[in-house]
C-alpha positions as CSV (number, residue, x, y, z in Angstrom):
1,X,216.3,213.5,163.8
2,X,214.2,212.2,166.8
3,X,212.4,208.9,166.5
4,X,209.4,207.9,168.9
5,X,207.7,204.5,168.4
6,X,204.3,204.2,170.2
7,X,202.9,200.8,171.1
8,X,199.5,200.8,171.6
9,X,197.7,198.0,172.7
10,X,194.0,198.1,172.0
11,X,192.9,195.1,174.2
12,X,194.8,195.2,176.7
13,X,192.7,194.8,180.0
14,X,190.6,191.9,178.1
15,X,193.6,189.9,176.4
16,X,195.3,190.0,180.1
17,X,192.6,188.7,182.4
18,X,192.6,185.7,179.3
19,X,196.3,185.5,179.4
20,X,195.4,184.9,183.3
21,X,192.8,182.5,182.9
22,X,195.2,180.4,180.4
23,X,197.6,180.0,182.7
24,X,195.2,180.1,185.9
25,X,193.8,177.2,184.6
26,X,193.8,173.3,186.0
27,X,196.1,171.0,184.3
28,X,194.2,168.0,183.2
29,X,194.7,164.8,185.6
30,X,196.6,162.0,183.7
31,X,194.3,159.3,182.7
32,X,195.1,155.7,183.2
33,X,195.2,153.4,180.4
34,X,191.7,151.3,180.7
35,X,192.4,148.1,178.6
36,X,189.5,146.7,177.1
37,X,187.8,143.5,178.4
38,X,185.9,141.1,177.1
39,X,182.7,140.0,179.2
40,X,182.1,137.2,177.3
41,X,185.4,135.2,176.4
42,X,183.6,132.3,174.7
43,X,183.1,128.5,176.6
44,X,186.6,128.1,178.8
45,X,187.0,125.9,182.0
46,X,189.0,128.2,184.0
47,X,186.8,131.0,185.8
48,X,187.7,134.3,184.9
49,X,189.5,135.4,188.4
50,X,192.5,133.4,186.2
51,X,194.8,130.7,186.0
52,X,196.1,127.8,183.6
53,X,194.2,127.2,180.5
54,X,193.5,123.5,179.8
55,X,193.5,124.3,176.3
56,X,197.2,124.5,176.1
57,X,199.4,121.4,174.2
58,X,200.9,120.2,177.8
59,X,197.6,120.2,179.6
60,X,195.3,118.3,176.2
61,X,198.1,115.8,176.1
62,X,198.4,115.1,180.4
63,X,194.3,115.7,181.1
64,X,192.5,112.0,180.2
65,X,189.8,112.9,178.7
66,X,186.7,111.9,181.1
67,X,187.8,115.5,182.9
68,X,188.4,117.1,179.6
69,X,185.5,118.9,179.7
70,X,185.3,119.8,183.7
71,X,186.6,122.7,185.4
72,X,189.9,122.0,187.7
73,X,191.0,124.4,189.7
74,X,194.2,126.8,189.5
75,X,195.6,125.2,192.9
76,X,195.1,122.0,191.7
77,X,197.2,122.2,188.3
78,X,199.8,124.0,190.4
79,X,200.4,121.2,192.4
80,X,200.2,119.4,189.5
81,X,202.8,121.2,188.1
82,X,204.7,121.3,191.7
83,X,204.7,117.3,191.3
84,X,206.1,116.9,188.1
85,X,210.4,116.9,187.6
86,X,211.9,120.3,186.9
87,X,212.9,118.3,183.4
88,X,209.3,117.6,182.9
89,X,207.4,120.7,183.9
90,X,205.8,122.7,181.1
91,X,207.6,125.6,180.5
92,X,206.1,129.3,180.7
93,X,205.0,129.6,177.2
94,X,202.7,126.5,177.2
95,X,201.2,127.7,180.4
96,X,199.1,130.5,178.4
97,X,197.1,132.6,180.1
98,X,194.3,134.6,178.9
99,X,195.2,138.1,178.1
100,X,194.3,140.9,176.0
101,X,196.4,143.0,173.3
102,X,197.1,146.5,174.8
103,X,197.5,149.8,172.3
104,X,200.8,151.3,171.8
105,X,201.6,153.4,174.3
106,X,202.7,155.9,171.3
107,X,200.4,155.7,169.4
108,X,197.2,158.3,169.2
109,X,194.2,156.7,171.1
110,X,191.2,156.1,168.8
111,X,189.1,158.7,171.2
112,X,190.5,162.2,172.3
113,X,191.0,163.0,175.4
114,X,188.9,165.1,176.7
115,X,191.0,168.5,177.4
116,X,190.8,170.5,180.6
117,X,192.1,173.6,179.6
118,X,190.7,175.6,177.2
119,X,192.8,176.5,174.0
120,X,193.3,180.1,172.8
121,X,190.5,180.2,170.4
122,X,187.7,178.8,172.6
123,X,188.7,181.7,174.8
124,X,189.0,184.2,172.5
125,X,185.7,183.2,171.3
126,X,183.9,184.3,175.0
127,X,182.7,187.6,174.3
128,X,183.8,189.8,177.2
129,X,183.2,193.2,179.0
130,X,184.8,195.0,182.1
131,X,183.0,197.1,183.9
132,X,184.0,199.9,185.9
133,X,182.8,203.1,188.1
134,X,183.1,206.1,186.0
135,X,181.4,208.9,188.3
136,X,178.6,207.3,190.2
137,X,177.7,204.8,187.5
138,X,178.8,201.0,186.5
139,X,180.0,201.6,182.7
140,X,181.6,199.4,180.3
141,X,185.1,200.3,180.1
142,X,186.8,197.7,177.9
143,X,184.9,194.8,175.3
144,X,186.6,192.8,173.1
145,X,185.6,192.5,169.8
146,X,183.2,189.7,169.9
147,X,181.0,191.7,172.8
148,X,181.3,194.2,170.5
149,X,179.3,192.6,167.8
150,X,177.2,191.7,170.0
151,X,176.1,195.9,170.2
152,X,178.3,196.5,173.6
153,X,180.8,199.4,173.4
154,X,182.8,201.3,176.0
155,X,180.5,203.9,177.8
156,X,177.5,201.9,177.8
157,X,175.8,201.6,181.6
158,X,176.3,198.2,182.5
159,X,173.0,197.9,183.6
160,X,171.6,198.5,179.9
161,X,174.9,195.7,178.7
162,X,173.3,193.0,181.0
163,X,169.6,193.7,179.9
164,X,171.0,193.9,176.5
165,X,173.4,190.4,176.7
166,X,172.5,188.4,179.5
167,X,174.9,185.6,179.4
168,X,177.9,188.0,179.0
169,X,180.9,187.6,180.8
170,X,181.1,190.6,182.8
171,X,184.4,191.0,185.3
172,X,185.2,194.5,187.1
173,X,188.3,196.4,185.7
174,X,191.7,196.2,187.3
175,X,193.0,199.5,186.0
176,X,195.9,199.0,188.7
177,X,197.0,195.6,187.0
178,X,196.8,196.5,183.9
179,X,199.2,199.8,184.9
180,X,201.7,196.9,186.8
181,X,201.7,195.5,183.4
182,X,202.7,198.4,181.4
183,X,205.2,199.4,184.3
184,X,206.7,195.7,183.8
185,X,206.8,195.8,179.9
186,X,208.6,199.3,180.1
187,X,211.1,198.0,182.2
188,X,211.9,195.3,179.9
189,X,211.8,197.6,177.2
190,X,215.0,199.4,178.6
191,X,216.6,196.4,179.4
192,X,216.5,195.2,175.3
193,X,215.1,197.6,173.1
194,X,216.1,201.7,174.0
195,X,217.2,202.9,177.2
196,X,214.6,205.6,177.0
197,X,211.3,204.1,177.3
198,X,208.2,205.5,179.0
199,X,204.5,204.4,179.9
200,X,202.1,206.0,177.9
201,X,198.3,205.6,179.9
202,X,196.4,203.8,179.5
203,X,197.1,201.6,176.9
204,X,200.6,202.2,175.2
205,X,204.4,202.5,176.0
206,X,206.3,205.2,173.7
207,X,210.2,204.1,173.0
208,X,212.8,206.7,172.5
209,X,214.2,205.0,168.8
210,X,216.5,207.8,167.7
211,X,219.9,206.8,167.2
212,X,219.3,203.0,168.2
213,X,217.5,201.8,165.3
214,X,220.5,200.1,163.8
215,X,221.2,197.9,166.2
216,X,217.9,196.0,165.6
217,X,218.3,196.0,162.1
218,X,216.3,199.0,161.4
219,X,212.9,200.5,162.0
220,X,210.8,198.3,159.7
221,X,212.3,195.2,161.4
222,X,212.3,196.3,164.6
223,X,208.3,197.1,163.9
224,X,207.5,193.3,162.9
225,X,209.8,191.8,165.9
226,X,208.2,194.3,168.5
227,X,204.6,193.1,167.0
228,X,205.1,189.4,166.9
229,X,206.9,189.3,170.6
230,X,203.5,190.6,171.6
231,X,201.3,188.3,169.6
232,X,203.5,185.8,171.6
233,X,202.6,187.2,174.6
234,X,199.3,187.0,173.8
235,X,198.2,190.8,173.4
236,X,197.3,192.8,170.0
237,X,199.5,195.4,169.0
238,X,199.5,198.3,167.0
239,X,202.8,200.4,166.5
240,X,204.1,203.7,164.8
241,X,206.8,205.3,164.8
242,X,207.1,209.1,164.0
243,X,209.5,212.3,164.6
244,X,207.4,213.5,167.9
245,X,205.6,211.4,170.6
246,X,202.0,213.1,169.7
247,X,202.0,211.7,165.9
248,X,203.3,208.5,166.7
249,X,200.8,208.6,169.1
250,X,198.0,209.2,166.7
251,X,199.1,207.0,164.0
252,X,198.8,204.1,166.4
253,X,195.6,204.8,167.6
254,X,193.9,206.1,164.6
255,X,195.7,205.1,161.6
256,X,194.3,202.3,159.0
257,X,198.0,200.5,159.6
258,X,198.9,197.9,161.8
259,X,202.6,199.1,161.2
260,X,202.8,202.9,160.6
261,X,206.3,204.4,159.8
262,X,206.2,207.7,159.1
263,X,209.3,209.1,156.8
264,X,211.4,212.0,158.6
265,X,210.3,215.3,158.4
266,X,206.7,214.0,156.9
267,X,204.7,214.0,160.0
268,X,202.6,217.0,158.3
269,X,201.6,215.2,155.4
270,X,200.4,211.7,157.5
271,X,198.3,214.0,160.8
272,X,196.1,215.6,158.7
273,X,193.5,212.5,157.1
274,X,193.3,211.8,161.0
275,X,190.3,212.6,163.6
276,X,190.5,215.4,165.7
277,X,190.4,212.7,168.7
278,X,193.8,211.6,167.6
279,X,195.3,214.9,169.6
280,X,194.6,213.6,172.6
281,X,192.0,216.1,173.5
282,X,189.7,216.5,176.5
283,X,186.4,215.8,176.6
284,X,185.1,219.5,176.4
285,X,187.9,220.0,173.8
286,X,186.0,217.5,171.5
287,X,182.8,218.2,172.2
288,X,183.2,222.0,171.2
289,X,185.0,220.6,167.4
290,X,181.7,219.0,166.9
291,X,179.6,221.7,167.9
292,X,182.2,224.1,164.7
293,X,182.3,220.8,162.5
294,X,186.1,220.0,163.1
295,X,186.1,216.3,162.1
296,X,189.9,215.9,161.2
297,X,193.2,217.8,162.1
298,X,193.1,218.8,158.2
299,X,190.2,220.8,159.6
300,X,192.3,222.5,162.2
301,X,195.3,223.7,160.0
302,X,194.2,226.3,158.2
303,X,191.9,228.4,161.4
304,X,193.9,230.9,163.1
305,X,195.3,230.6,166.4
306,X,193.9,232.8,168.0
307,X,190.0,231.9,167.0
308,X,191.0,228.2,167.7
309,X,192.3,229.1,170.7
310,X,189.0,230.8,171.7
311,X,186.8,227.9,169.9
312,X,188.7,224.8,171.4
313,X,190.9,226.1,174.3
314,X,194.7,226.7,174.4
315,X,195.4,222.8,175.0
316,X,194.0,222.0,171.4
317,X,196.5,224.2,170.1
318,X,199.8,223.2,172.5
319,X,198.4,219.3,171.5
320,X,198.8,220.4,167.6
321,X,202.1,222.3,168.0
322,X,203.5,219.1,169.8
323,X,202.4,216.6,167.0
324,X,203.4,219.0,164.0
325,X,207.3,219.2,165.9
326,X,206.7,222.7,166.7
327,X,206.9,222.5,170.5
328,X,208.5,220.2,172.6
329,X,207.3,217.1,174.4
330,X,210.2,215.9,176.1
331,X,209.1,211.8,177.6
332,X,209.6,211.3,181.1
333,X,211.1,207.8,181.2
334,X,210.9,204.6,183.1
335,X,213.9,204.4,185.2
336,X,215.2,201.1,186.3
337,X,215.3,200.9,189.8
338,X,218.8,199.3,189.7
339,X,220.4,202.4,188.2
340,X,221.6,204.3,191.1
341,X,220.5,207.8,190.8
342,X,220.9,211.1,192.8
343,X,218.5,214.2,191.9
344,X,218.3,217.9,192.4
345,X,215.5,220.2,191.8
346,X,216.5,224.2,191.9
347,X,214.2,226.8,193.2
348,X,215.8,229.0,190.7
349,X,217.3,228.0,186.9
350,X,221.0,228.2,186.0
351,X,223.3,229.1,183.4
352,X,226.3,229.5,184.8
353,X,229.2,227.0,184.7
354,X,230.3,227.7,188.4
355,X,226.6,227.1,189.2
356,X,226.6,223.8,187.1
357,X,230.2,222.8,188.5
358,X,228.2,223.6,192.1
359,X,225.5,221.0,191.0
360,X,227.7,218.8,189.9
361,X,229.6,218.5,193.2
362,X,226.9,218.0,195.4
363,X,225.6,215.1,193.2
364,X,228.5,213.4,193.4
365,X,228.7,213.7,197.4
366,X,224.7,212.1,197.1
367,X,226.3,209.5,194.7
368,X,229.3,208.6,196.3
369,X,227.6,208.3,199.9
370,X,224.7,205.5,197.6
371,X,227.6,203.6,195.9
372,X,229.6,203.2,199.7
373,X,226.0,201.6,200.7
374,X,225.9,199.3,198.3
375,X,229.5,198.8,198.0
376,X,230.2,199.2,194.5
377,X,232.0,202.0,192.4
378,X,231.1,203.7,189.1
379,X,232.8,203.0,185.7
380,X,230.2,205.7,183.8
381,X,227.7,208.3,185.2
382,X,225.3,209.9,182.9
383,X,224.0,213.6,184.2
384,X,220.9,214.6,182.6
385,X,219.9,218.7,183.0
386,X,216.7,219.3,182.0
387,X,216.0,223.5,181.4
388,X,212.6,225.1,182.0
389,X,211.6,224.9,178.1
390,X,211.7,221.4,178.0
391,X,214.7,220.2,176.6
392,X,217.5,217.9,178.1
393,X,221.3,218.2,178.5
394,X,222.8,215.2,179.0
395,X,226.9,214.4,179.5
396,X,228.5,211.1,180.4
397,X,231.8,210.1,181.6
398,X,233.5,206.4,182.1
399,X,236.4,205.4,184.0
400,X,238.8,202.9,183.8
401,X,238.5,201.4,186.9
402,X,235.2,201.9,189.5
403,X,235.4,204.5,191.9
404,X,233.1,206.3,194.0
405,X,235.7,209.4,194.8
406,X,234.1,212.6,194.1
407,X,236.7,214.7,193.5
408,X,238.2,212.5,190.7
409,X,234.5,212.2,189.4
410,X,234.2,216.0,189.4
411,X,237.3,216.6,187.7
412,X,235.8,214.6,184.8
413,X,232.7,215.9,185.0
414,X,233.7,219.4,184.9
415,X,235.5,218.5,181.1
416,X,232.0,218.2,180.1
417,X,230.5,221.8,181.2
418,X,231.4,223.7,177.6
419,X,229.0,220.8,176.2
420,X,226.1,221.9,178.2
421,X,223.8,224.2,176.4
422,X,221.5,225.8,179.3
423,X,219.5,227.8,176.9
424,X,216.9,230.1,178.9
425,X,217.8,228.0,182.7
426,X,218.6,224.8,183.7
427,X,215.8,223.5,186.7
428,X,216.8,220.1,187.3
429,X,219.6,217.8,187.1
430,X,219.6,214.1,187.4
431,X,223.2,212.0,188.3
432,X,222.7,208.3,187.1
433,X,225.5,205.7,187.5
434,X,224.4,202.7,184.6
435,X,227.7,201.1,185.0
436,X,228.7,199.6,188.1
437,X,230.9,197.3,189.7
438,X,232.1,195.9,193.4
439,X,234.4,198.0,195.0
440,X,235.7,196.5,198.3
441,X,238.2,197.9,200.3
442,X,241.7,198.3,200.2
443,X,244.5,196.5,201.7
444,X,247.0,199.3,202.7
445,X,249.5,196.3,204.7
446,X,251.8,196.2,202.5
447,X,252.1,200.4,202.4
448,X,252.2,200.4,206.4
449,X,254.8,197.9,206.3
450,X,256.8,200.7,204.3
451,X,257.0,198.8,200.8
452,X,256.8,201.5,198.3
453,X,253.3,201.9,196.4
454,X,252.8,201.3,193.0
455,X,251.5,204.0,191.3
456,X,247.8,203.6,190.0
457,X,247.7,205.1,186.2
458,X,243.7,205.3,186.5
459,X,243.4,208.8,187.0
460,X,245.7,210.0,184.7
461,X,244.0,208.0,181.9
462,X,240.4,209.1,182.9
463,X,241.7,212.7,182.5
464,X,243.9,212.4,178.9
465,X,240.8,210.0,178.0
466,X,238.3,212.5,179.0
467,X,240.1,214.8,176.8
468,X,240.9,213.1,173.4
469,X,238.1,210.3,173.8
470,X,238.0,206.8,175.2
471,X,239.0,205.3,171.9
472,X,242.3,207.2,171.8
473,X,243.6,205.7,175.1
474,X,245.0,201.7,175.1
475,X,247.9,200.2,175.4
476,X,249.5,197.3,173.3
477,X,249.5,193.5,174.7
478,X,250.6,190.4,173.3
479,X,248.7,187.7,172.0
480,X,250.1,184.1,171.2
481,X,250.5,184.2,167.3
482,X,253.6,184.5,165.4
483,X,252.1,186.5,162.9
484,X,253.4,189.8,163.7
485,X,250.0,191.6,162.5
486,X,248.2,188.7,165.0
487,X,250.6,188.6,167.9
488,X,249.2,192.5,169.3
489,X,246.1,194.0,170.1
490,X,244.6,197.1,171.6
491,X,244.1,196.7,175.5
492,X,243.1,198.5,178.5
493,X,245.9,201.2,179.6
494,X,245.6,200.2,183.0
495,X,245.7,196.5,182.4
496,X,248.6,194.5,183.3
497,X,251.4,194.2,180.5
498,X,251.5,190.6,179.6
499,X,255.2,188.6,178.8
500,X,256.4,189.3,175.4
501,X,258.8,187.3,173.2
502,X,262.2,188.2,172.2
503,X,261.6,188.4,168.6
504,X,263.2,191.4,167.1
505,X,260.3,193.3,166.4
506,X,260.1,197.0,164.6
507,X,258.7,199.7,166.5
508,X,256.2,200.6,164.3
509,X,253.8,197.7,162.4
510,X,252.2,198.5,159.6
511,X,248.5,198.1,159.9
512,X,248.8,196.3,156.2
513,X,252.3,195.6,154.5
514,X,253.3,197.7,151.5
515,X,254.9,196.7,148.3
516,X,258.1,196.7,147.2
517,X,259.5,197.5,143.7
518,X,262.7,196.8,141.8
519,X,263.9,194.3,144.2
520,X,267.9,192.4,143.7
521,X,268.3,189.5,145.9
522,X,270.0,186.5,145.5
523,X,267.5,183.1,145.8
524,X,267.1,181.3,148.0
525,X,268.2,183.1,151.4
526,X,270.1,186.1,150.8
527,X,268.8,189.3,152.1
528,X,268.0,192.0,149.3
529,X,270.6,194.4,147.9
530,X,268.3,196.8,146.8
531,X,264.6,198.0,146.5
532,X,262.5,201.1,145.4
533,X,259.5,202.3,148.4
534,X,257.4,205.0,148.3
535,X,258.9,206.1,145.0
536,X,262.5,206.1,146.5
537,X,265.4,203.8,145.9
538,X,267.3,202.2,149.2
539,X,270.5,200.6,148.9
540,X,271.4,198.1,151.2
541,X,274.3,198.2,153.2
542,X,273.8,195.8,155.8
543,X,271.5,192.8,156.2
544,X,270.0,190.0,158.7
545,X,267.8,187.2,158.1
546,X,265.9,185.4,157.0
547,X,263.0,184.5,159.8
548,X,260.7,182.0,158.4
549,X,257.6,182.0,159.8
550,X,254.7,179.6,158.2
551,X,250.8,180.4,158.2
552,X,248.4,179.0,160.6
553,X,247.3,176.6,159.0
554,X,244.4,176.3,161.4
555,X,242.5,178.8,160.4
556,X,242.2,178.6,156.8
557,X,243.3,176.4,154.2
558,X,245.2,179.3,152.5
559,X,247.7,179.5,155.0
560,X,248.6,175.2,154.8
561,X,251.9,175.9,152.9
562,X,252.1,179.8,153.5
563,X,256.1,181.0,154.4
564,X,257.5,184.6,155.0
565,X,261.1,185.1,155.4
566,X,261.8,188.0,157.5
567,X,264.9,189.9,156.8
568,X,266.0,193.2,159.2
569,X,267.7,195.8,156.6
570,X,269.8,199.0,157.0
571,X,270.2,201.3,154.2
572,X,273.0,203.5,153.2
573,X,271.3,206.8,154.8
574,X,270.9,204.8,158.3
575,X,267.0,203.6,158.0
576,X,266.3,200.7,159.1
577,X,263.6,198.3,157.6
578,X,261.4,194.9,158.4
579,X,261.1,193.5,154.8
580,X,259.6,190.1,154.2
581,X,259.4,187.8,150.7
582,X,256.7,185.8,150.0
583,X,257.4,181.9,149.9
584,X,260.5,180.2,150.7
585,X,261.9,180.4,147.1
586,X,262.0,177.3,145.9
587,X,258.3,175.6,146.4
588,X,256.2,178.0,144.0
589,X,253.1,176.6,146.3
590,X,254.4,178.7,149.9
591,X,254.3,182.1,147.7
592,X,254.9,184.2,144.9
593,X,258.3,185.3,145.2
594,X,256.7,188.8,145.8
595,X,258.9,191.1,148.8
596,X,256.9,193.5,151.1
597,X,257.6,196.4,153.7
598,X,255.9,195.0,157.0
599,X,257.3,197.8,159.5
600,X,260.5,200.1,160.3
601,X,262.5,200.6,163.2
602,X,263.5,203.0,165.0
C-alpha cells in the first residue's frame, strides 16, 4: 500500500523573512566592566590621582606628627621609601592604596544588559503582512496570525491594509525565496528521510513513505520528529500522511489535526467532513460549488459524474478520483543533482522487450560517456520507465566492483526486462546511477611485459548474482577467533582471500551445534566410543583429539572458565564427525559434561 506524507507549512513566507531577521541581526558589542567609584572618599591627604596613604601602620609610626595632618606628595614618600635600607622599607601590604571591591566576574550583574538582538517572542509578537502584485493590484499575500487579528487576511488590497493598520510591518513577497527554500528542504529530504521527495507549491513538500517507514521507527514517530525538526528550524508545520498525494494533501491543509495519519484503505471515510477547497480546485471550480451549495466533498459523492462534470468541470472530478485512489497521481520528484542521470523521451510508447533492451542500450552509451567525465564507475543503476497512464517501472542492478562498460551493464540490465510491466506504452525512461565510486585507469605494464593476467571474477558474479540475488553470492573469509562459529564470516566474492590457520576444520559448520545422545567415553580425555544423532546410532572406530579451546573471556563473563574439547571421529560406515564436550571434565565450573555435533567432514 502506497504512503504519501504532506508537509504543509502555513507560514512559511512570514516565519522565513523572521528566521532572516534573527540571524540578520547585529551581535551586541561586549560591554566593559565600569567599576563603581566613589566621588567622595571621606577626608584623606593623598589627592585622588593616587599614591601612598599616610594612614597606613609604617607611615603613622615614621610621619611626626606636626605634618600628620598635611598632604605630602607621592614623589616625596617614594624617595622616602628609596632612602630607607631594603631591610627597613615597608613592604607592599603596608603601602595600601585606595581601591574599590570589583563584582565577580561570574556572577549575574545586578542590572541586565541591555540585549541587541531581539528574542523569538518579541519577533513573533510584530504583526506582519507581505504584499504582492496579483493582476494589476498590491494584495496581501501572506499575514501571520497576529496581523490577522488585527482584521488583515490574504486578498485584502494593500492599500485598504495600510489605511486599515498603519503601523504594520508590510515587506514585498519573495515568492522565488521562499521556492529556494522548499527546493533546499526537498533535497535534504532525500538525503535522510525517502529518496522520493517532491515540492508541492506553494507551501508544502510531499514525501514518498511507502516501504521506508520502518526505518524511522514508524509513521507516528516519524510525524513528531519531522514536526519538531521544523519547530527547530523555526517554521510551523502541519503533516498527514495518507494512501494518495491528494488526501494527504487535504488533511494537511484542512484537517483539525496537527498530525493527521490516516489508516490504509480509509482515505474515504477521513475526505468527506472536508471543504470542497481541500481538492485543490481552481478558482472558477469553487466559485460554481457555491453558486449549487457544495460546501464539503461529502457533498460531492453522491452527484453523478456526468452532472458534476457539467456543474464543476472535468478537473473537479479527475481532483476527486485522485484523492479517493481511483486514478493515479504519480509525484515527480526532486532529483539530486549529484545522481548522475541519462534520459530518454519517445515520440512513440513501447512494449516490446527488443524495444526496451534498445532503450536500455543507448542509455547506457549516455551513462557511460557521463561517468568517463567525471571519472567514476557505477556499483548500482536504477532505470525508471514511466508508461503513458501514469505509472512507473522501475529495475535496479549493483555490481561488485564500479564500472562504466556498457556491454556488461546491459547484460544485467537485460535480466531485468521480464520484470517490466509496460501496460498500455512505455513513454519515458530515466537511467540513474545512486552508487558511485572512482574509477581510474588501468595499469596494463605488467600484461605488456607478458606476465599472465589474473582473471577478474566480477563479471561472472554480477551475472550468477543478477540471477539468484545479491544475498546468495559471498565467499567465506577468516576472522581472528578460535571459536570455530567466530573465526568465519560472509564476504565479498571478489574480495581477496585472507590467510587461514591450519586447524583441522570440517567442511561444513553448523550454523548452531546439535545434541548428542547416549554418549560412552572414558573421562577425562578419551574420544567417545559411541553416540546416537539424528535418531541413529554411530559407533566409533577411529578417533583424534581432544582440542581444547577456552572462551573469550573478553566478551562476557560467561565464557571466563568456558573449555570445549574437540575430538575428529570416524564411524564404522566411513562418516566422519567434529564432536565437542562441554568442560574439561574435571572442573564442574568450565561445563557440564554435555557432548555436541559442531560440523562433519567430508
Amino acid at each position: 500500500m502506497r504512503r504519501v506524507v504532506s508537509l504543509f507549512l502555513p507560514y512559511l513566507p512570514i516565519e522565513r523573512l523572521r528566521r532572516q531577521d534573527r540571524f540578520a541581526a547585529p551581535r551586541p558589542e561586549p560591554r566593559v566592566l565600569q567599576l563603581p567609584v566613589d566621588d567622595n572618599p571621606g577626608a584623606c591627604s593623598v589627592p585622588r590621582g593616587g599614591g601612598w596613604r599616610p594612614g597606613a601602620r609604617w607611615a603613622r609610626a615614621q610621619m611626626p606628627r606636626e605634618v600628620a595632618e598635611e598632604a605630602r606628595s607621592p614623589a616625596e614618600v617614594q624617595r622616602e621609601i628609596a632612602s630607607l635600607p631594603l631591610h627597613a622599607q615597608p613592604p607592599m601590604r603596608e603601602l595600601g592604596r585606595r581601591s574599590e571591591a570589583a563584582q565577580h566576574p561570574f556572577k549575574r550583574p545586578a542590572s541586565p544588559l541591555p540585549r541587541a538582538v531581539r528574542t523569538d517572542a518579541a519577533v513573533a509578537a510584530v504583526p506582519l503582512a507581505l504584499i504582492g502584485k496579483v493582476g494589476r493590484r498590491d494584495e496581501i499575500v501572506a499575514a501571520c496570525p497576529a496581523a490577522r487579528t488585527l482584521g488583515i487576511h490574504v486578498g485584502m488590497a494593500a492599500t485598504h491594509a495600510r489605511a486599515l493598520v498603519s503601523d504594520l510591518d508590510f515587506r514585498p513577497a519573495e515568492p522565488d525565496a521562499d521556492a529556494a527554500l522548499l527546493d533546499r528542504l526537498a533535497l535534504f529530504g532525500i538525503r535522510r528521510w525517502s529518496p522520493v521527495v517532491a515540492v508541492s507549491p506553494p507551501d508544502g513538500v510531499w514525501l514518498d513513505l511507502t516501504g521506508a517507514a520502518h526505518l524511522h521507527g514508524g509513521e507516528a514517530r516519524f510525524c513528531r520528529r519531522l514536526q519538531s525538526f521544523c519547530r527547530r528550524a523555526g517554521f510551523t508545520a502541519r503533516i498527514a500522511i495518507a494512501d494518495t498525494p491528494g488526501a494527504a494533501h487535504a488533511l494537511a491543509r484542512y484537517g483539525s489535526e496537527d498530525i493527521a495519519i490516516v489508516a490504509p484503505g480509509s482515505v474515504l471515510r477521513a475526505l468527506p467532513p472536508l471543504p470542497v477547497a481541500a481538492l485543490r480546485l481552481e478558482d472558477a471550480a469553487l466559485a460554481a460549488a457555491r453558486k449549487f451549495g457544495f460546501e464539503t466533498i461529502a457533498d460531492l459523492l453522491p452527484v453523478a459524474r456526468a452532472p458534476l462534470a457539467r456543474r464543476l468541470g472535468m478537473a473537479t472530478i479527475d481532483r476527486l478520483d485522485q484523492a479517493l485512489g481511483g486514478k493515479a497521481e504519480p509525484i515527480t520528484p526532486r532529483e539530486d543533482v549529484v545522481i548522475p542521470m541519462v534520459e530518454r523521451r519517445l515520440l512513440e510508447p513501447i512494449g516490446t522487450a527488443e524495444a526496451i533492451a534498445q532503450v536500455m542500450q543507448d542509455l547506457l552509451k549516455d551513462m557511460a560517456e557521463l561517468l568517463q567525465g567525471k571519472g567514476l564507475g557505477a556499483r548500482s543503476l536504477r532505470l525508471i520507465a514511466l508508461r503513458i497512464d501514469g505509472g512507473e517501472q522501475m529495475v535496479a542492478i549493483g555490481t561488485s566492483r564500479p564500472t562504466r562498460e556498457a556491454a556488461h551493464l546491459l547484460r544485467l540490465l537485460k535480466l531485468r526486462i521480464d520484470r517490466i510491466d509496460p501496460g498500455l506504452g512505455l513513454e519515458q525512461f530515466r537511467l540513474l546511477a545512486p552508487h558511485t565510486e572512482a574509477l581510474d585507469a588501468e595499469n596494463l605494464g605488467a600484461i605488456l611485459a607478458g606476465e599472465a593476467a589474473v582473471r577478474d571474477p566480477a563479471r561472472l558474479v554480477d551475472v550468477v548474482a543478477g540471477r539468484i540475488g545479491q544475498g546468495a553470492v559471498y565467499r567465506f573469509a577468516p576472522v581472528e577467533s578460535h571459536v570455530p562459529e567466530r573465526a568465519v564470516r560472509a564476504a565479498s566474492p571478489i574480495e581477496a582471500p585472507g590467510t587461514w590457520p591450519s586447524w583441522q576444520r570440517p567442511v561444513r559448520l553448523f550454523a548452531r551445534p546439535e545434541p548428542l545422545h547416549g554418549v560412552m567415553a572414558l573421562m577425562p580425555d578419551q574420544p567417545p566410543r559411541r553416540f546416537e544423532w539424528r535418531g541413529r546410532a554411530h559407533r566409533i572406530v577411529a578417533g583424534d583429539g581432544p582440542e581444547r579451546i577456552h572462551g573469550e573471556w573478553w566478551r562476557r563473563d560467561a565464557e571466563v572458565w568456558a573449555v570445549r574439547d574437540y575430538y575428529r571421529l570416524e564411524d564404522e560406515h566411513g562418516g566422519r564427525y567434529w564432536v565437542f564436550r562441554r568442560g574439561d571434565g574435571v572442573t564442574s565450573d568450565t561445563g557440564d559434561l554435555t557432548w555436541w555435533m559442531h560440523g562433519v567432514f567430508a
